[in-house]
Backbone as JSON, one array per atom type, in Angstrom:
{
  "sequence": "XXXXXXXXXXXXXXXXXXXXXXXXXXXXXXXXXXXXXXXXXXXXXXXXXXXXXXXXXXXXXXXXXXXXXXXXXXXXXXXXXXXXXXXXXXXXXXXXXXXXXXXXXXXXXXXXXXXXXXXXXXXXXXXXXXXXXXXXXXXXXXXXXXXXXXXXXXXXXXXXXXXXXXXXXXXXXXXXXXXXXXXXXXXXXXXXXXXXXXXXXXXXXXXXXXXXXXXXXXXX",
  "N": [[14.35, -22.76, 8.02], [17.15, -23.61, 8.19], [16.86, -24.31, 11.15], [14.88, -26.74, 10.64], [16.55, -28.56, 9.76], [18.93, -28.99, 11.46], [17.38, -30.17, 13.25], [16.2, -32.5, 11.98], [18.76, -33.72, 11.56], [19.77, -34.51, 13.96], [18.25, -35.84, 14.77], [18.6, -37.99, 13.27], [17.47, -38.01, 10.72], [17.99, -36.55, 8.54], [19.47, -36.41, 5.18], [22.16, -36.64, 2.52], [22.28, -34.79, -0.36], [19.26, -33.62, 0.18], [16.86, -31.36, -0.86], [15.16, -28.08, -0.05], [12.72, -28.64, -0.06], [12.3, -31.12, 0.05], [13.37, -30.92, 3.06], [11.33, -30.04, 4.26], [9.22, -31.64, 3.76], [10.02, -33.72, 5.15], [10.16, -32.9, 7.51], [7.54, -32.39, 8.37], [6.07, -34.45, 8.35], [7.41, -35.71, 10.05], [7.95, -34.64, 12.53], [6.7, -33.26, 15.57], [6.61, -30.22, 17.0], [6.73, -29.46, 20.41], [4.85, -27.68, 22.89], [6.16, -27.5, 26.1], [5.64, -27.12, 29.75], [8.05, -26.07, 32.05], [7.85, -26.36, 34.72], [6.2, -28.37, 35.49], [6.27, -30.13, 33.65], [4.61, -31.03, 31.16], [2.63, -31.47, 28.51], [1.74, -28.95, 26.22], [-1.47, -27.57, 25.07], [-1.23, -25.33, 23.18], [-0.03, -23.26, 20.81], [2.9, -24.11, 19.52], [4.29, -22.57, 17.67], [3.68, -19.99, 18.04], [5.18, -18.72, 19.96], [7.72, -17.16, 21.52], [10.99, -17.48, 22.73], [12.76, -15.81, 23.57], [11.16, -13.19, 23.7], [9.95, -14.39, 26.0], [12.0, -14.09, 27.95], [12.62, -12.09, 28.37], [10.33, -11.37, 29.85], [9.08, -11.1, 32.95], [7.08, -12.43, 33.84], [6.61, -14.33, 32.16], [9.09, -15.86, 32.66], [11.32, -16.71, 34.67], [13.9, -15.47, 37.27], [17.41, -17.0, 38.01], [19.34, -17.6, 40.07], [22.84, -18.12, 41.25], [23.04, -20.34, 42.7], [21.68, -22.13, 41.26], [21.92, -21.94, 38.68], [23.9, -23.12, 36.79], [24.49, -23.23, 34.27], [24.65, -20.92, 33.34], [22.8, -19.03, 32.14], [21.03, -17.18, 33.15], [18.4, -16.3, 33.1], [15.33, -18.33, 32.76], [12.8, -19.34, 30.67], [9.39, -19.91, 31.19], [8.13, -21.81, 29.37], [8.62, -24.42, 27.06], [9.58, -25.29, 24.14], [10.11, -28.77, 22.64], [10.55, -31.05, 20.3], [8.78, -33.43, 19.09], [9.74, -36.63, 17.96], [9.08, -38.84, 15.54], [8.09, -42.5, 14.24], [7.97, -44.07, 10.9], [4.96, -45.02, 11.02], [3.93, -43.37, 12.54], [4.51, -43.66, 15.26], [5.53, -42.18, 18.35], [9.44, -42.52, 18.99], [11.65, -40.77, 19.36], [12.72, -38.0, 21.1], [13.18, -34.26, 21.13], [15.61, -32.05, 22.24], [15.56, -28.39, 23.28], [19.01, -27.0, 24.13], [21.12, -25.33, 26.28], [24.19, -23.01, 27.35], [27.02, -21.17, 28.83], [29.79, -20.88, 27.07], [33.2, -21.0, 27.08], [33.68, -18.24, 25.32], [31.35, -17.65, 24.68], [27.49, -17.99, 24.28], [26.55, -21.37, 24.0], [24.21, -23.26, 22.06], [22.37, -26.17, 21.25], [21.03, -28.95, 20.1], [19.5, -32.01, 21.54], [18.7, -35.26, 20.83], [16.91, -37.78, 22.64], [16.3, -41.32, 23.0], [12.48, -42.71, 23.79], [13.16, -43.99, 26.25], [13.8, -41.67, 27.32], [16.41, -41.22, 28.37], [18.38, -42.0, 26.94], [21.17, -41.1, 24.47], [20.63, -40.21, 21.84], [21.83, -38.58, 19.8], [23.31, -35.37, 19.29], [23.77, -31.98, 18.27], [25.47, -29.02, 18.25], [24.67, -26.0, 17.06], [24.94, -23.34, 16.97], [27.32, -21.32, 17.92], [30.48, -19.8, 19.48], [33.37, -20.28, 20.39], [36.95, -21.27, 20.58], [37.94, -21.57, 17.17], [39.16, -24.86, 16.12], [39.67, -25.32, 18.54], [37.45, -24.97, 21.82], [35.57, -24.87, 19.83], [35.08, -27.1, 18.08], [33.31, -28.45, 19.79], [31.19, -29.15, 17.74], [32.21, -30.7, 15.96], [32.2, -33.56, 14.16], [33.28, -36.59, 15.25], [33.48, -36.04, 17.55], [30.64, -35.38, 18.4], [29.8, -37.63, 17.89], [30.4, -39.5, 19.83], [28.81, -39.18, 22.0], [26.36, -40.52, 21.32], [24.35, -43.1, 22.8], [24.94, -42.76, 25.12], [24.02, -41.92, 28.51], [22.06, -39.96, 29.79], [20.76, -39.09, 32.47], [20.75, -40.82, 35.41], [19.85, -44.02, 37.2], [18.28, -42.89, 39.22], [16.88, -40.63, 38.09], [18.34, -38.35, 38.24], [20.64, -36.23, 36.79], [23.58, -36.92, 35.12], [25.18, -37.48, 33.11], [28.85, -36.83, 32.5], [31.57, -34.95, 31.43], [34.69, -35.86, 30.45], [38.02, -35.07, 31.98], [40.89, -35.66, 30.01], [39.93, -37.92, 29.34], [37.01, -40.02, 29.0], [36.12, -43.34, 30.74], [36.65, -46.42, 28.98], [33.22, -48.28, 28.5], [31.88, -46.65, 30.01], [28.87, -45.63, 30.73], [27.92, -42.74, 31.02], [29.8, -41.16, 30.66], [31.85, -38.35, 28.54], [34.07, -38.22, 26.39], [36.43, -34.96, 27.31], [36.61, -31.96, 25.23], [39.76, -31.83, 23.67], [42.27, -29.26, 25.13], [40.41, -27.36, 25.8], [39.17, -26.75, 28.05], [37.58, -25.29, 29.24], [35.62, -24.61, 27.64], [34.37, -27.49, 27.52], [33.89, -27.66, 30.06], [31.4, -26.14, 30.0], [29.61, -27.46, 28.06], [29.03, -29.36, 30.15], [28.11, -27.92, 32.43], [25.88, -27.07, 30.96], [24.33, -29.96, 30.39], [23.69, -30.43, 33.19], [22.09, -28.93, 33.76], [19.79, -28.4, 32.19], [18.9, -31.47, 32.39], [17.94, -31.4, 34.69], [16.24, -30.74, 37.65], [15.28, -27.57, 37.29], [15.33, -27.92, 34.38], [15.04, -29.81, 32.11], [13.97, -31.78, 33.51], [11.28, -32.43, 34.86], [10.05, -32.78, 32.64], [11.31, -35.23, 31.47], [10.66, -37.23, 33.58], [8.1, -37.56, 33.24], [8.19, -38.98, 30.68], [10.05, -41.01, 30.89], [7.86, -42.69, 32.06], [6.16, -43.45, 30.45], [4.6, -41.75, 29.07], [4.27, -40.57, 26.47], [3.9, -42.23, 24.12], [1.43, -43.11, 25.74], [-0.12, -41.94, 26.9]],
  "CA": [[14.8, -23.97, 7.34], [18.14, -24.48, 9.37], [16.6, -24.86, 12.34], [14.39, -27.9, 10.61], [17.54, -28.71, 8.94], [19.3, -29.04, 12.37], [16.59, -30.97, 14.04], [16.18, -33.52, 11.19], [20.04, -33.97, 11.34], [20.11, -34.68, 15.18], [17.12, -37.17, 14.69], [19.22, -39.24, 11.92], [16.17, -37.76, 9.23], [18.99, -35.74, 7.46], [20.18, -37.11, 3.87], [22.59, -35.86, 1.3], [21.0, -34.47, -1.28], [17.54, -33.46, 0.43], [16.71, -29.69, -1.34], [14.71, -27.63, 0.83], [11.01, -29.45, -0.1], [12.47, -32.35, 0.98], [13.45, -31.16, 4.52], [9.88, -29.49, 4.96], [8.36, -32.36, 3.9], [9.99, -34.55, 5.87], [9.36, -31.98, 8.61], [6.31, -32.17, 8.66], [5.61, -35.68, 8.6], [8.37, -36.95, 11.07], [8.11, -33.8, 13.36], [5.47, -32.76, 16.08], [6.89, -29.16, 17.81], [5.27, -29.0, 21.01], [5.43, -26.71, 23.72], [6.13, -28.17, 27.58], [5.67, -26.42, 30.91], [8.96, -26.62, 32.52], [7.46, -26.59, 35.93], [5.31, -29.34, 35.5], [6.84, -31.31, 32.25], [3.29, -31.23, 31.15], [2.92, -30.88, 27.42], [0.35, -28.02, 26.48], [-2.25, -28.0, 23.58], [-0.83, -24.13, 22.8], [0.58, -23.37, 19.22], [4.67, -23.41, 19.83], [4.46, -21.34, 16.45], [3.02, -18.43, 18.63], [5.95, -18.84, 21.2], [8.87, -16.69, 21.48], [11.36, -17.42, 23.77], [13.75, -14.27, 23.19], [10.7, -12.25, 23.57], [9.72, -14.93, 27.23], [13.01, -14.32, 28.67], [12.41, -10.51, 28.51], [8.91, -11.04, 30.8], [8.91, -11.78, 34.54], [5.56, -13.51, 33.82], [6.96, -15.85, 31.5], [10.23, -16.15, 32.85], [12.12, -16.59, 35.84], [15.15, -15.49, 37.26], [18.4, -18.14, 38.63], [20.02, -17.19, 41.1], [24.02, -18.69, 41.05], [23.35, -22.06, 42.94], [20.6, -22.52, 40.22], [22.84, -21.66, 37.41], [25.43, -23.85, 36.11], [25.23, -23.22, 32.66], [25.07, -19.34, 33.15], [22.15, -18.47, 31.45], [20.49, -15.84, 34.04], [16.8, -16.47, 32.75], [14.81, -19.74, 32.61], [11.59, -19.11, 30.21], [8.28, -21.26, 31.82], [8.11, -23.02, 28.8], [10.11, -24.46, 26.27], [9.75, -26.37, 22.57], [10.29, -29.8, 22.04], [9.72, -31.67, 18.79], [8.62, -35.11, 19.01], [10.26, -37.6, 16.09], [7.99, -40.21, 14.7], [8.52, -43.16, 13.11], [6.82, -44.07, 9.95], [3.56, -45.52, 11.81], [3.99, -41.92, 14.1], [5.18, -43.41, 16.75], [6.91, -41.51, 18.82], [10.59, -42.86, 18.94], [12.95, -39.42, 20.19], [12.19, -36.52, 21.79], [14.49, -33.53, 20.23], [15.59, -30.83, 23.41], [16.78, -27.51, 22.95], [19.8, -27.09, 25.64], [22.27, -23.98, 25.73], [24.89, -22.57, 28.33], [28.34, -20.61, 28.77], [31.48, -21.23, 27.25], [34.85, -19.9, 27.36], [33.42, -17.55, 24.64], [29.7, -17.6, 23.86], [26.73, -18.85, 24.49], [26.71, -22.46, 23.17], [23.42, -23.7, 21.27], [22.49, -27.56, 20.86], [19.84, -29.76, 20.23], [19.92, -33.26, 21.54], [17.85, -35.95, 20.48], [16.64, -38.42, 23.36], [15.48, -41.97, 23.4], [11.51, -42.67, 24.47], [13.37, -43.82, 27.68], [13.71, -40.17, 28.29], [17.4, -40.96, 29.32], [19.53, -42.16, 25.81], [20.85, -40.07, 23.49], [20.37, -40.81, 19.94], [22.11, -37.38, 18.53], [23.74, -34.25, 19.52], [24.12, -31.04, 17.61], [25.72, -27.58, 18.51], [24.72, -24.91, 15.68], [25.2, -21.96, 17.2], [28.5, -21.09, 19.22], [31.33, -18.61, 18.88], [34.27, -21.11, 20.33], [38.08, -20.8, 19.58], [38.62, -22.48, 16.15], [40.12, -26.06, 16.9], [39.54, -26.18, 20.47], [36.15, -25.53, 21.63], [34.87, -24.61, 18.57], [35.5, -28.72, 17.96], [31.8, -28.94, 19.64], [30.48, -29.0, 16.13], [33.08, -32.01, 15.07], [30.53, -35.16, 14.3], [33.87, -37.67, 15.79], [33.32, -35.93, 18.92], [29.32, -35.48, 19.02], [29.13, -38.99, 17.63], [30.47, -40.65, 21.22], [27.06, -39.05, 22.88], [25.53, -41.76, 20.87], [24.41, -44.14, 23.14], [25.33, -42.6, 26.79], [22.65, -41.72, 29.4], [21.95, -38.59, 30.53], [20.3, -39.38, 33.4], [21.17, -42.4, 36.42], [18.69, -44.52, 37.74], [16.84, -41.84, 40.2], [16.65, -39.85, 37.26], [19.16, -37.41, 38.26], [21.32, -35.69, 35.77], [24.5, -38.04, 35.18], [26.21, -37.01, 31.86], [29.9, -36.29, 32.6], [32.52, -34.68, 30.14], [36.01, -35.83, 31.29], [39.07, -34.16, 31.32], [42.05, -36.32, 29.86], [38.9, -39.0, 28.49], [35.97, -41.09, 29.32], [36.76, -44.81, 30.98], [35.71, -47.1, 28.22], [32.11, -48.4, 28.69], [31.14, -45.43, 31.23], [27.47, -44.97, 30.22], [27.6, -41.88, 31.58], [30.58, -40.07, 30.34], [32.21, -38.71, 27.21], [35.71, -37.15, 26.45], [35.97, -33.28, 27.15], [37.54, -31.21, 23.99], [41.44, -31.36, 24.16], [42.9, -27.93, 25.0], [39.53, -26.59, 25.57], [38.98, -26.73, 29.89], [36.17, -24.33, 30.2], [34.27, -24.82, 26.84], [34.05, -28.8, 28.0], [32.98, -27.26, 31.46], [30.08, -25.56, 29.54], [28.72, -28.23, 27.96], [28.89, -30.46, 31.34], [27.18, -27.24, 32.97], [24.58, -26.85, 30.0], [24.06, -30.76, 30.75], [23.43, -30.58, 34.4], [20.81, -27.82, 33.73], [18.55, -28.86, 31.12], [18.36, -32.02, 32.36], [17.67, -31.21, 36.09], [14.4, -29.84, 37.91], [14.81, -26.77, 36.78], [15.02, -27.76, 33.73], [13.57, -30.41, 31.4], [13.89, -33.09, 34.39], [9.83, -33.15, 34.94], [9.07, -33.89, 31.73], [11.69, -36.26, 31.36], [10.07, -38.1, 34.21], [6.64, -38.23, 32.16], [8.79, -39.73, 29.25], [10.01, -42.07, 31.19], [6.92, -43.24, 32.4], [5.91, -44.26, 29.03], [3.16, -41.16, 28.39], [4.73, -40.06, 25.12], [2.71, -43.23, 23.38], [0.37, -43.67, 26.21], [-0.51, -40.97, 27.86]],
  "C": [[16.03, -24.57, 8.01], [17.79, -25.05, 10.24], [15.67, -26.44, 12.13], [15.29, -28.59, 10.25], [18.6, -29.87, 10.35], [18.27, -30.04, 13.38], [16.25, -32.24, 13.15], [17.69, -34.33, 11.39], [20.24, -35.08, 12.47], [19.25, -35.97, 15.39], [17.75, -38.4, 14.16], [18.05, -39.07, 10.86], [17.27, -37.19, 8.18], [19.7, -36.36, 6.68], [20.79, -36.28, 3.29], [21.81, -35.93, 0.44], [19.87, -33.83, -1.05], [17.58, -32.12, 0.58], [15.49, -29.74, -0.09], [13.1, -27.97, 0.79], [11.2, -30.28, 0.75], [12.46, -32.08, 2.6], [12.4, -30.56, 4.86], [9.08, -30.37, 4.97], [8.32, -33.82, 4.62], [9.61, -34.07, 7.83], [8.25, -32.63, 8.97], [5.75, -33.37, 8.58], [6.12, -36.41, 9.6], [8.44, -36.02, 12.46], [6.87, -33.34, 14.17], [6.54, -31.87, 16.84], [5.76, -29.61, 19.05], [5.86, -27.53, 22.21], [4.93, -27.23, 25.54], [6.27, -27.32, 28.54], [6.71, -27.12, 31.42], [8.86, -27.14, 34.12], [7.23, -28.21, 36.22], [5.99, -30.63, 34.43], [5.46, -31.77, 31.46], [3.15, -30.7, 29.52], [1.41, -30.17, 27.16], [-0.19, -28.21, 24.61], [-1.49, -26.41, 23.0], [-0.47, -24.21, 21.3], [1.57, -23.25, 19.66], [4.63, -22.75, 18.21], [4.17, -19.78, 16.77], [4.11, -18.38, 19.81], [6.85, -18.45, 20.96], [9.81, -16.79, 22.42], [12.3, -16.29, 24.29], [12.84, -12.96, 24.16], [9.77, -12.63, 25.58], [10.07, -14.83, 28.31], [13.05, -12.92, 29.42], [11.1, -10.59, 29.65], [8.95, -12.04, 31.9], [8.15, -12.65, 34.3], [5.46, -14.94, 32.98], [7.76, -16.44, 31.64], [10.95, -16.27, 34.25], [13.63, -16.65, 36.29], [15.91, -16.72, 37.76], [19.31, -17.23, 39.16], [21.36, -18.32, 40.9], [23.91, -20.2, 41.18], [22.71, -23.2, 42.09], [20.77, -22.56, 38.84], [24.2, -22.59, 36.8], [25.64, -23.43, 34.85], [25.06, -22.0, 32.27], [24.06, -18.52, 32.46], [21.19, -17.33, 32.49], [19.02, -16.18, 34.19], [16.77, -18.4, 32.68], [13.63, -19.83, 31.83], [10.95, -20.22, 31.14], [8.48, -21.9, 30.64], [9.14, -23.18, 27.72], [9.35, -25.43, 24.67], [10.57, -27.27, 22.6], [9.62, -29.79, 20.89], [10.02, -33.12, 19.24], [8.73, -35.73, 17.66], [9.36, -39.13, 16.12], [8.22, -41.13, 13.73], [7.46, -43.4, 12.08], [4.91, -44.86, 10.26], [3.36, -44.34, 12.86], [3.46, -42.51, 15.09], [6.13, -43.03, 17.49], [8.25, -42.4, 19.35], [11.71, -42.29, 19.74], [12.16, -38.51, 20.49], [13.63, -35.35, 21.24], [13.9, -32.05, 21.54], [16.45, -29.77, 23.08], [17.59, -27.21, 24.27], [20.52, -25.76, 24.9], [22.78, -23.85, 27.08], [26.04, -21.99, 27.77], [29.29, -21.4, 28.09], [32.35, -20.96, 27.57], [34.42, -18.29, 26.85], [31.95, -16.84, 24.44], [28.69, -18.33, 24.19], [26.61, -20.03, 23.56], [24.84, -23.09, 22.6], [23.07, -25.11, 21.34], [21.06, -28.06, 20.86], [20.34, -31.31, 20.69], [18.73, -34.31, 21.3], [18.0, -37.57, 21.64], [15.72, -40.0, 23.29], [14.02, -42.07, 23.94], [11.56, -43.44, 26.35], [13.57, -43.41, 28.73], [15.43, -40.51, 28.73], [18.89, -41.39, 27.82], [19.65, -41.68, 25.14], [21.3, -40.42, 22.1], [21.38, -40.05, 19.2], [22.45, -36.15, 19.7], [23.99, -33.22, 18.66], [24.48, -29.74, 18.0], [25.6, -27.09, 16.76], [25.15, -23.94, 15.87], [26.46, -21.56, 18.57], [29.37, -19.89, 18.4], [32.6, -19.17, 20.03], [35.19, -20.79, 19.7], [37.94, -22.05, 18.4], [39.66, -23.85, 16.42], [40.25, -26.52, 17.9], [38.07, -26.04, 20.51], [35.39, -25.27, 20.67], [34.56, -26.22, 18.25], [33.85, -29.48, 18.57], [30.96, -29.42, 18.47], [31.32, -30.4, 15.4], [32.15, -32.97, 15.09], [31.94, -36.16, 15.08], [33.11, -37.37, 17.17], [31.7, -35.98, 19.42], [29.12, -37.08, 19.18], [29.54, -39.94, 19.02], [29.26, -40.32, 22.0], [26.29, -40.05, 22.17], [25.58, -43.04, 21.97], [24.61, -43.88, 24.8], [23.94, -42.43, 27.02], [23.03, -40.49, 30.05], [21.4, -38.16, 32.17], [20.58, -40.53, 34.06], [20.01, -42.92, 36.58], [17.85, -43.87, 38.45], [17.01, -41.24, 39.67], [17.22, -37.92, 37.3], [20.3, -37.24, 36.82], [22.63, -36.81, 36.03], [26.04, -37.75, 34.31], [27.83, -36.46, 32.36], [30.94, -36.23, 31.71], [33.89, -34.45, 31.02], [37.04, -35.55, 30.79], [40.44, -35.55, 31.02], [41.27, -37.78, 29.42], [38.41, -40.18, 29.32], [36.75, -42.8, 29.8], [35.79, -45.73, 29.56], [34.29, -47.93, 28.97], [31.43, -47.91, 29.56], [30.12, -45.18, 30.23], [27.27, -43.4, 30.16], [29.01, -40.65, 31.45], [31.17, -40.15, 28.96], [33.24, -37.83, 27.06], [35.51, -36.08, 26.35], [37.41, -33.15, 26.03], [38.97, -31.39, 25.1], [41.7, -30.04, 23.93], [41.7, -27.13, 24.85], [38.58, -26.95, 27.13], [37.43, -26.13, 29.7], [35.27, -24.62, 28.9], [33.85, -26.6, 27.12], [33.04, -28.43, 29.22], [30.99, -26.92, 31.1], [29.37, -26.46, 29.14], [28.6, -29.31, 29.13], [27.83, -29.73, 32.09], [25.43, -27.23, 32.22], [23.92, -28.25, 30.7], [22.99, -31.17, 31.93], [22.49, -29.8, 34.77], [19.92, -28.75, 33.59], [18.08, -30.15, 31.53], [17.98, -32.26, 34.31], [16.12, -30.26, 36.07], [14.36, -28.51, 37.44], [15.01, -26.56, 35.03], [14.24, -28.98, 32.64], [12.79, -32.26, 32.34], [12.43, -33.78, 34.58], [9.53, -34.0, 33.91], [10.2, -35.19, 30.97], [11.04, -37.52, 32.08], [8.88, -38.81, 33.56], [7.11, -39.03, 30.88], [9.43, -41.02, 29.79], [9.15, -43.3, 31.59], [5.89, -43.41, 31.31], [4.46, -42.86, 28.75], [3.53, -40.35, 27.18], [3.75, -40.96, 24.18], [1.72, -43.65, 24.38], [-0.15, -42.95, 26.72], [-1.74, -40.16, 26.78]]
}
């Protein structure tokens, strides 16, 4: 239930008030899970309800190692595939794409979902749930002032390279492409710039960003 909780939130589906029917049943009407080959960006008919990635990361065959120059955001493993949820508007059409991202901090592995434009490159929503951050500094991932400036940047440039930059001492006003790093918090900023420069690169959700850009989310 968090985790639908957390993905409704990041969408803009999340209301005060809405008991736990509500967020299943908006689940389940505004939400398609799927499960994407990271190789390829190729979305598969599979059940992502039968998909573990904990249990992916653990098997050569489902997983592959990173080697340092391949690593920015420190995570060691790369599962082959991964869960998206596609957000639907009330005619289910698809609208966002909702990515799970994670990397190093100062402290902990950091957590997030981000919720993406069907231009594959704007971001609607950000959420960290899961971190272990100092209190007040990067812990401050989790502040909505600070997620709420990812509203609206681009994650990606025009040749669909990664772009996103988290700057130290703050963003130039109308930089598409950057957004103030935590004050008094150097290396957990670093992490989410690293997480960034992953997830949305070839090795990680860069293919199937490409297919999202190329309009096969509603046409494909």
């Amino acid at each position: 239930m968090d985790k639908q909780r957390n993905i409704l939130a990041v969408s803009g589906l999340m209301h005060p008030g809405m008991d736990a029917d509500a967020v299943a049943d908006t689940f389940a009407a505004r939400i398609t899970p799927r499960l994407v080959n990271l190789a390829t960006g190729e979305l598969l008919e599979k059940d992502p309800g039968k998909f573990n990635q904990a249990q992916a990361l653990k098997d050569p065959q489902q997983s592959m190692a990173l080697d340092a120059s391949q690593d920015p955001a420190g995570i060691k493993r790369r599962s082959n595939l991964a869960e998206i949820y596609l957000v639907r508007d009330a005619q289910q059409k698809i609208e966002q794409v909702v990515l799970p991202i994670y990397g190093n901090g100062l402290w902990s592995m950091m957590y997030a979902f981000v919720a993406l434009d069907v231009d594959g490159r704007t971001v609607k929503g950000i959420t960290y749930y899961d971190q272990g951050e100092t209190p007040g500094l990067g812990g401050e991932v989790e502040n909505p002032n600070w997620r709420q400036q990812f509203v609206g940047k681009q994650v990606l440039d025009d040749n669909g390279m990664p772009a996103l930059k988290v700057v130290k001492g703050g963003a130039r006003a109308g930089d598409l492409h950057a957004v103030d790093g935590l004050s008094g918090a150097t290396l957990t900023s670093n992490g989410v710039q690293h997480s960034f420069d992953f997830w949305m690169g070839e090795l990680g959700f860069g293919p199937f960003l490409k297919k999202v850009r190329e309009g096969e989310l509603n046409n494909g």
